[in-house]
PAFILO-287744 format. One line per field, with one value per residue (C-alpha): residue in three letters; z, x, y. Coordinates in steps of 0.05 Angstrom, whole numbers. Each point is the difference from the previous one (the first is absolute). Last residue first. Example, Ala and Ser with C-alpha at 12.3 -4.5 7.8 and 13.67 -1.06 7.14 Angstrom:
2
r	(SER|ALA)
z	(143|13)
x	(273|-27)
y	(-21|-69)
This chain:
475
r	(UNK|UNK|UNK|UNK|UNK|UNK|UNK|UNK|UNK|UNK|UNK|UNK|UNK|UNK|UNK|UNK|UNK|UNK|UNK|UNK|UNK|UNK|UNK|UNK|UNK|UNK|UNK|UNK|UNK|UNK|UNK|UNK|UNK|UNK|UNK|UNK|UNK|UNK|UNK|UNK|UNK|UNK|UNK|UNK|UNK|UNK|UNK|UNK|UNK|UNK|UNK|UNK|UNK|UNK|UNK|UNK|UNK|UNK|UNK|UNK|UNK|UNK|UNK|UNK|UNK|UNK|UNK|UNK|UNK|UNK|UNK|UNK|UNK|UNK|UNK|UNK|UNK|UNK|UNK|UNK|UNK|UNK|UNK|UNK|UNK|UNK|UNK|UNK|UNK|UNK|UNK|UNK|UNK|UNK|UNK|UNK|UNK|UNK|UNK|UNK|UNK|UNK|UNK|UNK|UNK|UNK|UNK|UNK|UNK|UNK|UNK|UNK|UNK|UNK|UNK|UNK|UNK|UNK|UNK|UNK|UNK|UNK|UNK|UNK|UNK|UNK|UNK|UNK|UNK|UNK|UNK|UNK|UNK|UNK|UNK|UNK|UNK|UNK|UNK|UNK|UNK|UNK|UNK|UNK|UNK|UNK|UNK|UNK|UNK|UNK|UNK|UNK|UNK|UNK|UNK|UNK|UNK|UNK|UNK|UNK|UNK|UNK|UNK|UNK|UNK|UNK|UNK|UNK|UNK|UNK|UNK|UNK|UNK|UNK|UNK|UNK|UNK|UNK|UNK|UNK|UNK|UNK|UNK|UNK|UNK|UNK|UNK|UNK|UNK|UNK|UNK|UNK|UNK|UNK|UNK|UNK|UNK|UNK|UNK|UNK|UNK|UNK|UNK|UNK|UNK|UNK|UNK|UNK|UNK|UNK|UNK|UNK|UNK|UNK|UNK|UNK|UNK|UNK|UNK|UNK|UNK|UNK|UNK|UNK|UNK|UNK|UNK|UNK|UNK|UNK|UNK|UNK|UNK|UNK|UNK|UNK|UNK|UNK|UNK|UNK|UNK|UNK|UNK|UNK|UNK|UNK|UNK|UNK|UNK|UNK|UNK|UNK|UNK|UNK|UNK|UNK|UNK|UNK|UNK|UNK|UNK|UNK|UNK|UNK|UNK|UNK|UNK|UNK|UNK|UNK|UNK|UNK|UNK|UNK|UNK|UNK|UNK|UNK|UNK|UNK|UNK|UNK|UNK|UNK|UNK|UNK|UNK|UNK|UNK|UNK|UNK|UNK|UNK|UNK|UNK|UNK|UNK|UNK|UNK|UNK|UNK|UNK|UNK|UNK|UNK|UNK|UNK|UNK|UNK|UNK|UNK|UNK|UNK|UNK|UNK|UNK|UNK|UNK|UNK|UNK|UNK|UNK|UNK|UNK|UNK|UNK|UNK|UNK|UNK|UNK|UNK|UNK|UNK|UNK|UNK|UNK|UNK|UNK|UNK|UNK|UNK|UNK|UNK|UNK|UNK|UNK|UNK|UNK|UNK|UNK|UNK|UNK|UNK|UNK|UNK|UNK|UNK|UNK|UNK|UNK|UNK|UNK|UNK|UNK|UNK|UNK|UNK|UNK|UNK|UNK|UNK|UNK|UNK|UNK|UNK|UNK|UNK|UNK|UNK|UNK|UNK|UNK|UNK|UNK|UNK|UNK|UNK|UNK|UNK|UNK|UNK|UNK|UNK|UNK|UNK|UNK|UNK|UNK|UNK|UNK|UNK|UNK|UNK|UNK|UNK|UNK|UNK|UNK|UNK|UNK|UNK|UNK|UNK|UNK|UNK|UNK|UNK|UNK|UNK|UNK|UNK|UNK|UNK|UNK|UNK|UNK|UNK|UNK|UNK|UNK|UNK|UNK|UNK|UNK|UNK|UNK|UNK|UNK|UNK|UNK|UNK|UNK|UNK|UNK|UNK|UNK|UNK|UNK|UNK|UNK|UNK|UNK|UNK|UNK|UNK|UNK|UNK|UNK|UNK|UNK|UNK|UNK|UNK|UNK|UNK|UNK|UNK|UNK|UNK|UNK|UNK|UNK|UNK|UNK|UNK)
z	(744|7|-83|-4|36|-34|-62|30|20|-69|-21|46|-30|-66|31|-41|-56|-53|25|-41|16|-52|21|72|51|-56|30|-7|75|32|-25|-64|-13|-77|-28|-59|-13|-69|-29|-47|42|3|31|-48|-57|26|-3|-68|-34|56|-14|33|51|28|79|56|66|11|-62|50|-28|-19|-56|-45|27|-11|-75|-17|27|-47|-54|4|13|-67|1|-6|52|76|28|73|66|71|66|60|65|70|-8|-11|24|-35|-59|-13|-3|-55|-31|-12|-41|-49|1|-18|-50|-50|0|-20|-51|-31|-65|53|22|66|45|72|36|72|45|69|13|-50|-61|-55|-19|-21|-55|-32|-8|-61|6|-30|56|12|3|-52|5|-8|17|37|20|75|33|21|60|-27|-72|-49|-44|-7|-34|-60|-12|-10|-52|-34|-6|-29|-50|-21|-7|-46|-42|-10|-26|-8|69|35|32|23|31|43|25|21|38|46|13|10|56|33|-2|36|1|-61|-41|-47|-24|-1|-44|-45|-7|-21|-38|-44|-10|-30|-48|-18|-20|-44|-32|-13|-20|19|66|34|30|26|23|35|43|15|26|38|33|19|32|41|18|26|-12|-21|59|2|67|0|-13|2|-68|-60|-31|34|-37|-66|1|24|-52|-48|30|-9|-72|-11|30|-29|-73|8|20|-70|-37|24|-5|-77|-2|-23|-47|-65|24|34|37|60|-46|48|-32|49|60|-25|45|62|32|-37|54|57|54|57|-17|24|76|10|-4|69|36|-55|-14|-32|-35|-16|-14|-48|-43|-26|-53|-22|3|-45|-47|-7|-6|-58|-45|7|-8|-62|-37|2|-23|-48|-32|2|-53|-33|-25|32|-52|55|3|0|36|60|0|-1|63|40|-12|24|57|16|1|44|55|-5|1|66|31|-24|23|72|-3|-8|44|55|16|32|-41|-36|65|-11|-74|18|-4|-52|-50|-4|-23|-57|-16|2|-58|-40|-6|-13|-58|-31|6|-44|-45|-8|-7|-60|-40|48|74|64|70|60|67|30|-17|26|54|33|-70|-34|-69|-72|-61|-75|-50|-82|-21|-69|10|66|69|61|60|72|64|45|62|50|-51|-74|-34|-67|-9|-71|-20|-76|-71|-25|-23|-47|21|61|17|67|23|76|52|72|-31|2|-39|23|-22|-41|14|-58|-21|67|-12|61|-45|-29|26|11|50|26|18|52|61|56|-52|39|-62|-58|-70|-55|-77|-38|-81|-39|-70|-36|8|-41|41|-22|61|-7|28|74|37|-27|51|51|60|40|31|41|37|5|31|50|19|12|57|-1|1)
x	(-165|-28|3|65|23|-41|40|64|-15|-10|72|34|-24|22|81|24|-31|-37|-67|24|-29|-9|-67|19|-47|-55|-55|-74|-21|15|78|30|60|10|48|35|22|-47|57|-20|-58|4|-71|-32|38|-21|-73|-1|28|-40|-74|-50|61|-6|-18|12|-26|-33|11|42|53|-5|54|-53|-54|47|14|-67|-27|47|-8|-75|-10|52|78|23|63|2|-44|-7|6|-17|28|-38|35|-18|18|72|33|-55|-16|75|0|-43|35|66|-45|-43|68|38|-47|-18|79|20|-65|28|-51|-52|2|6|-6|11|-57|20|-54|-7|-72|-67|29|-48|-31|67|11|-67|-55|-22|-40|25|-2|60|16|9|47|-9|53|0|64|30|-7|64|36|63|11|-42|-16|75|6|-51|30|66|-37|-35|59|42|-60|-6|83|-5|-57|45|55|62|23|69|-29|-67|48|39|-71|-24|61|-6|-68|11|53|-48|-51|42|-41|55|-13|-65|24|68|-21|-45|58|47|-53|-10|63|15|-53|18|66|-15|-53|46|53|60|23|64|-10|-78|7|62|-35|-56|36|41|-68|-27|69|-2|-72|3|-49|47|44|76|31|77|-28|51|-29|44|20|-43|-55|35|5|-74|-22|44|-28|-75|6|29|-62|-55|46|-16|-76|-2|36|-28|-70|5|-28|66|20|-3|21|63|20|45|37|48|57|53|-52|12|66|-29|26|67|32|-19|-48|41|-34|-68|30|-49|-54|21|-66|-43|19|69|-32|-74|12|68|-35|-56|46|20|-78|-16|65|-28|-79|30|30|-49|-57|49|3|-76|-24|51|-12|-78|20|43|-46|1|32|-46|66|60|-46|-12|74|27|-52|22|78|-15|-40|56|50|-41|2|70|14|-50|50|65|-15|-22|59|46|-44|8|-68|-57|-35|-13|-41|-44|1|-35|-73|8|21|-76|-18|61|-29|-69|12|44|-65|-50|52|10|-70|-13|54|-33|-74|3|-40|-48|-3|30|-2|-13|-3|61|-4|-83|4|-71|-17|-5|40|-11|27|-11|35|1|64|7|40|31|-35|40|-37|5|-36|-42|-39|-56|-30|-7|59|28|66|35|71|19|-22|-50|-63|-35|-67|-2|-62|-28|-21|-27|-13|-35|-52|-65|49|60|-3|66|11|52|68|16|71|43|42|-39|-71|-60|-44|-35|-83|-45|39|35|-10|3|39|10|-2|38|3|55|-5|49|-3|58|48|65|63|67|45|26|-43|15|-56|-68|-21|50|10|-71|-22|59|-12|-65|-2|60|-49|-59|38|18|-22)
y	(458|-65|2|15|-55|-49|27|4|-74|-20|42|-42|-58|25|6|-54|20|-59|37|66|61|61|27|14|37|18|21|-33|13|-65|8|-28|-41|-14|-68|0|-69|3|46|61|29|78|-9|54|-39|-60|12|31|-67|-46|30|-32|-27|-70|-18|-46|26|-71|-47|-53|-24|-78|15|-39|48|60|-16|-16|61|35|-36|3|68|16|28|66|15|25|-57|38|-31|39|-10|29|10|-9|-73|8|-62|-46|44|-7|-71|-2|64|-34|-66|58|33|-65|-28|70|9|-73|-7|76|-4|-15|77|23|60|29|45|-5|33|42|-1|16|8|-37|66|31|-53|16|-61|-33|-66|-65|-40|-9|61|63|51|79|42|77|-1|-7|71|33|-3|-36|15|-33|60|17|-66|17|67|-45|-41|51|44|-70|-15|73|-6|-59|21|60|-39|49|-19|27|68|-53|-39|56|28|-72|-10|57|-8|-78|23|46|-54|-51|-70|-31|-48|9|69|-31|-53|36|54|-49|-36|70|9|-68|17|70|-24|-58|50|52|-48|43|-36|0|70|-6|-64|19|55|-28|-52|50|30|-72|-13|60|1|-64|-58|-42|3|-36|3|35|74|48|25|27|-70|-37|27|2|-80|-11|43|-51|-53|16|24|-69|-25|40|-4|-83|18|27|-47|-55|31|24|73|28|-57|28|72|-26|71|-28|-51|-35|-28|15|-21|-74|-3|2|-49|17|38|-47|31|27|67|-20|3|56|-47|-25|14|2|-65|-26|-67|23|64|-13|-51|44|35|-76|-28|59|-18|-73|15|48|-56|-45|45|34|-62|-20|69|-6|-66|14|51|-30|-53|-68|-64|-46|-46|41|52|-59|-17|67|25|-72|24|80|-32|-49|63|41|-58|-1|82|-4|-45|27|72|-29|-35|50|50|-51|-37|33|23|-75|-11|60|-9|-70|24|35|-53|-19|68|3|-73|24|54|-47|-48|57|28|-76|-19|71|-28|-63|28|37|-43|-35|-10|40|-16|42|-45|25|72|11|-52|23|30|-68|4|-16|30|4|17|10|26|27|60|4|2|-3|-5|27|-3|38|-6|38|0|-45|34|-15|35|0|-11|0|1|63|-34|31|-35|-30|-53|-22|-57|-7|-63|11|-51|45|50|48|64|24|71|33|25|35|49|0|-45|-48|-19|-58|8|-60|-5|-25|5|-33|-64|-74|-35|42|-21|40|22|40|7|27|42|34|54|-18|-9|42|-23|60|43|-40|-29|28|45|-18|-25|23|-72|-3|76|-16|-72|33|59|-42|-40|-65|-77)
């Protein structure tokens, strides 16, 4: 599973892969069944562009038919998820997936559908390999190197083989190439946080001369690839490292803080010196900003930030979207009123997110998309209700998904559907909430006042903050 923003940035490559792979527009059809819908329809799009609403018949199934096709990546979204498919002249697909293991169970059929297996296939590998980049962190940076270079290298042989024997078009050749190549260099600019820590990240300069050797050939203004993911999230790290470089390098500093003003300032900085691509620039900008906006509690210091960004940004979507944002987190400083939201219960009935504050409350969220996230904090806040029963603790489904999905979900879970609740409108609700991570948690008093809507139940100190509350409240 991920986040909308990586299914985005993926499906948005190119607009017809290179120009010179000199393709013909043509015809393609794309069809699909989905298991257990959220919703009644799936969008298809390219780019931030939508090509059309496909509704979804008495069968859950669809076809729909492109005219003029333009070859490359397209996004077909059935919410709250997204995936990707390449559609090339000719191709005739079709796709199948149940929404409750939307990657794992999609499947493709019909001309066109090797590749796409391909791209789906190489997609959960680089998810499956996750899970052990932890443990792979920690070895030596010599080994570490060697280890990832390894497992790149039998991906680069397995991708010859299959277009040796499929005779692929260039196209898919490059999107394949540069996902392996540019899951390898993120993982590399990534490898220093995990094995120094923030603690000792300062020690980043023992790191062999050659480990990163790649950076030589860096194209910061690749206009084909710009919107690719790897790519993209491969520039977030390297951008990363080299702020982190340039921080310690005028800061007396020694523990490594992302959330900084410093560091957020100097990546600004960098981003907006190594970068021409007006687009490439604006971009990374923008999820600087978004990050720190998101980040850091200190509204002085997202003032101050805010008015360097918006000097450095030409996008002026991008800067409404940053003003919003920031206006929106000045609105849930302590003392104020909690937002007027609506959310609907279990029973289907509307009710405003004030209304339901009658005693000191926990509001924390969940989608099913996160299973790991959505069990521990339902299981964390079990026990809670038991040490803290003067408080209220209140669920909400942050993301789209359908009544019966989401009462399915909690009755197989065995969780309770008292105080649980979904948003009418999720997109407009999280915005006002300044809800980007589901682990955010909100403390409000008896009265509807904020006391702290950026907690975090994972914190070591969150039980203190639950008695501050109760505290509060007797006074």
């Amino acid at each position: 599973m991920k986040k909308l923003l990586v299914l985005l940035l993926f499906s948005s490559l190119l607009t017809n892969c290179k120009q010179d792979f000199n393709y013909n527009t043509s015809e393609a059809f794309l069809g699909g069944e989905i298991i257990n819908p959220n919703t009644g329809y799936v969008v298809l799009s390219k780019g931030e562009q939508i090509i059309d609403t496909m509704l979804l018949d008495q069968n859950n199934r669809f076809l729909y038919a492109m005219n003029d096709l333009k070859p490359g990546l397209y996004t077909f979204t059935h919410s709250p998820e997204n995936q990707i498919v390449l559609l090339e002249s000719g191709d005739s697909l079709h796709f199948r997936l149940n929404t409750k293991e939307f990657d794992e169970s999609l499947v493709f059929t019909g001309k066109g559908a090797k590749k796409n297996n391909y791209l789906i296939n190489l997609f959960l590998e680089n998810e499956k390999e996750r899970e052990h980049m932890l443990e792979y962190s920690q070895l030596p940076p010599e080994s570490f190197s060697q280890k990832i270079d390894s497992i790149t290298e039998a991906k680069h042989e397995r991708l010859k083989k299959f277009e040796r024997k499929n005779s692929t078009s260039e196209c898919f050749n490059e999107i394949a190439d540069a996902n392996i190549h540019y899951y390898n260099y993120a993982r590399k600019e990534l490898y220093p946080f995990a094995y120094y820590g923030n603690n000792e990240l300062i020690n980043l300069k023992s790191l062999p001369k050659d480990f990163y050797e790649y950076r030589k050939d860096i194209d910061y203004n690749n206009d084909n690839l710009r919107s690719y993911y790897p790519y993209y999230r491969f520039l977030e790290y390297h951008f990363n490292n080299l702020a982190l470089t340039r921080h310690f390098e005028h800061s007396s500093d020694s523990i490594f803080k992302r959330n900084s003003l410093d560091y957020n300032l100097d990546r600004l900085q960098i981003i907006d010196s190594l970068v021409t691509h007006d687009s490439i620039k604006n971009s990374h900008m923008r999820h600087t900003a978004w990050f720190f906006v998101h980040s850091n509690n200190n509204a002085g210091e997202i003032t101050q930030f805010v008015e360097d960004y918006l000097k450095r940004s030409t996008n002026e979507s991008h800067k409404k979207d940053i003003v919003d944002l920031s206006q929106a987190f000045m609105k849930l400083s302590p003392g104020t009123k909690i937002p007027e939201i609506t959310l609907i219960n279990h029973n289907d009935e509307e009710v405003s997110l004030p209304s339901i504050i009658k005693k000191p409350t926990v509001i924390y969220f969940w989608a099913y998309s996160m299973r790991g996230h959505f069990k521990d904090a339902h299981k964390r806040v079990h026990k809670l209700k038991t040490n803290y029963p003067e408080l209220e603790f209140v669920a909400i489904n942050a993301r789209k998904t359908s009544p019966k999905n989401w009462r399915e979900v909690l009755k197989k879970h065995r969780f309770p559907m008292e105080n649980e609740y979904r948003f009418a409108d999720p997109y407009s609700a999280r915005r006002q909430l300044v809800l980007s991570r589901l682990n955010k948690v909100m403390l409000i008093d008896g009265s509807g006042h904020i006391v702290n809507a950026h907690a975090n139940m994972s914190d070591t100190n969150f039980e203190e903050q639950l008695l501050g509350l109760l505290n509060q409240e007797v006074q």
